[in-house]
LOLO-376534 format. One record per residue (C-alpha): x, y, z; residue number from 1. Coordinates in Angstrom, 1 decimal. Each point is the difference from the previous one (the first is absolute). Example, Ala and Ser with C-alpha at 12.3 -4.5 7.8 and 13.67 -1.06 7.14 Angstrom:
((12.3,-4.5,7.8),1)
((1.4,3.4,-0.7),2)
***
This chain:
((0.0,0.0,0.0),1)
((3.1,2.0,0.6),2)
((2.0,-1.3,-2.7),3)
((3.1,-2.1,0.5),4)
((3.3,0.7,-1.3),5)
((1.9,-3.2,-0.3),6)
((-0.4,-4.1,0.3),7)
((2.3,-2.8,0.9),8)
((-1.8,-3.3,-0.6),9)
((1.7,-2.5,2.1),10)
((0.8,-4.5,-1.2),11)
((-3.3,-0.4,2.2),12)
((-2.4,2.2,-1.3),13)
((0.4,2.7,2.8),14)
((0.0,3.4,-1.4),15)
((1.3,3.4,1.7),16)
((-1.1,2.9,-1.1),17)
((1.3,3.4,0.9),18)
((-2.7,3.2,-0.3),19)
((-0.2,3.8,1.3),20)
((2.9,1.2,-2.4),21)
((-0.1,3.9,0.2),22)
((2.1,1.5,-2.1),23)
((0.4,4.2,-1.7),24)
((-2.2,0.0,-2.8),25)
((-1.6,-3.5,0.0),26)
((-3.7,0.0,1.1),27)
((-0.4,-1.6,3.2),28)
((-3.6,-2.0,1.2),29)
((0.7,0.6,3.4),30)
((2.4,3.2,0.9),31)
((-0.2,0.0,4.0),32)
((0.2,-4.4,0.3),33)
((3.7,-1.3,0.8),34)
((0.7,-2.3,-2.9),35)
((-1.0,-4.0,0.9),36)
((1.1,-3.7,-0.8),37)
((-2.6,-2.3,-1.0),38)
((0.1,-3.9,-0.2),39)
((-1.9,-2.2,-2.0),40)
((-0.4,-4.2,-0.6),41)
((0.0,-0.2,-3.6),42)
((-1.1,-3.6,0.5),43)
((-3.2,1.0,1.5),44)
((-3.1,-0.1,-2.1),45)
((-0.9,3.9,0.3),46)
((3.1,1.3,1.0),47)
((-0.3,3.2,2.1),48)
((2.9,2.5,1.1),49)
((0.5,0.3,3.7),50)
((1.7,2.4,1.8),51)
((3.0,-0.9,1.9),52)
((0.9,1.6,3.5),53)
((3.3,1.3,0.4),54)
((1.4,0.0,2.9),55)
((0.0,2.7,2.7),56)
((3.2,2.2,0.0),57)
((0.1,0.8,-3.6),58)
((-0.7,3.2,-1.2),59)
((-3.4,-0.2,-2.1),60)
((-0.3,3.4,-0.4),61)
((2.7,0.2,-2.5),62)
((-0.2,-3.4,-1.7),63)
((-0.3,0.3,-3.7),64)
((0.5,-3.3,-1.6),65)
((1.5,-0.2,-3.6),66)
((0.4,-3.0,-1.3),67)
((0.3,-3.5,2.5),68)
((1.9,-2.8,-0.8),69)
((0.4,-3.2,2.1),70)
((3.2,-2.6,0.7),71)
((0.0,-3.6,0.6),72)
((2.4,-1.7,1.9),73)
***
């Protein structure tokens, strides 16, 4: 609803998605929202995005996702 700014589908069918980019001179859906990660199970039968908590202690206020990528050990 927001729009989302980047995917990284992971082997299992787990996708993160990264949303809330603000950026000078690119329209933004929701100006005053810290930006958000979202997960969602690819293997479900109507997928839906859920937001993920982050944890306390990091700074919300200023977190402007751009891009997300994700590493397997």
């Amino acid at each position: 609803e927001r729009g989302s700014e980047d995917i990284d589908i992971l082997p299992n069918g787990l996708a993160f998605i990264s949303s809330g980019l603000k950026y000078p001179g690119l329209k933004s859906f929701a100006p005053d929202k810290p930006g958000e990660i979202f997960l969602m199970d690819l293997n479900e039968e109507k997928p839906r995005a859920v937001e993920l908590r982050i944890s306390r202690g990091f700074d919300l206020a200023s977190f402007n996702p751009h891009g997300i990528s994700t590493y397997i050990d």
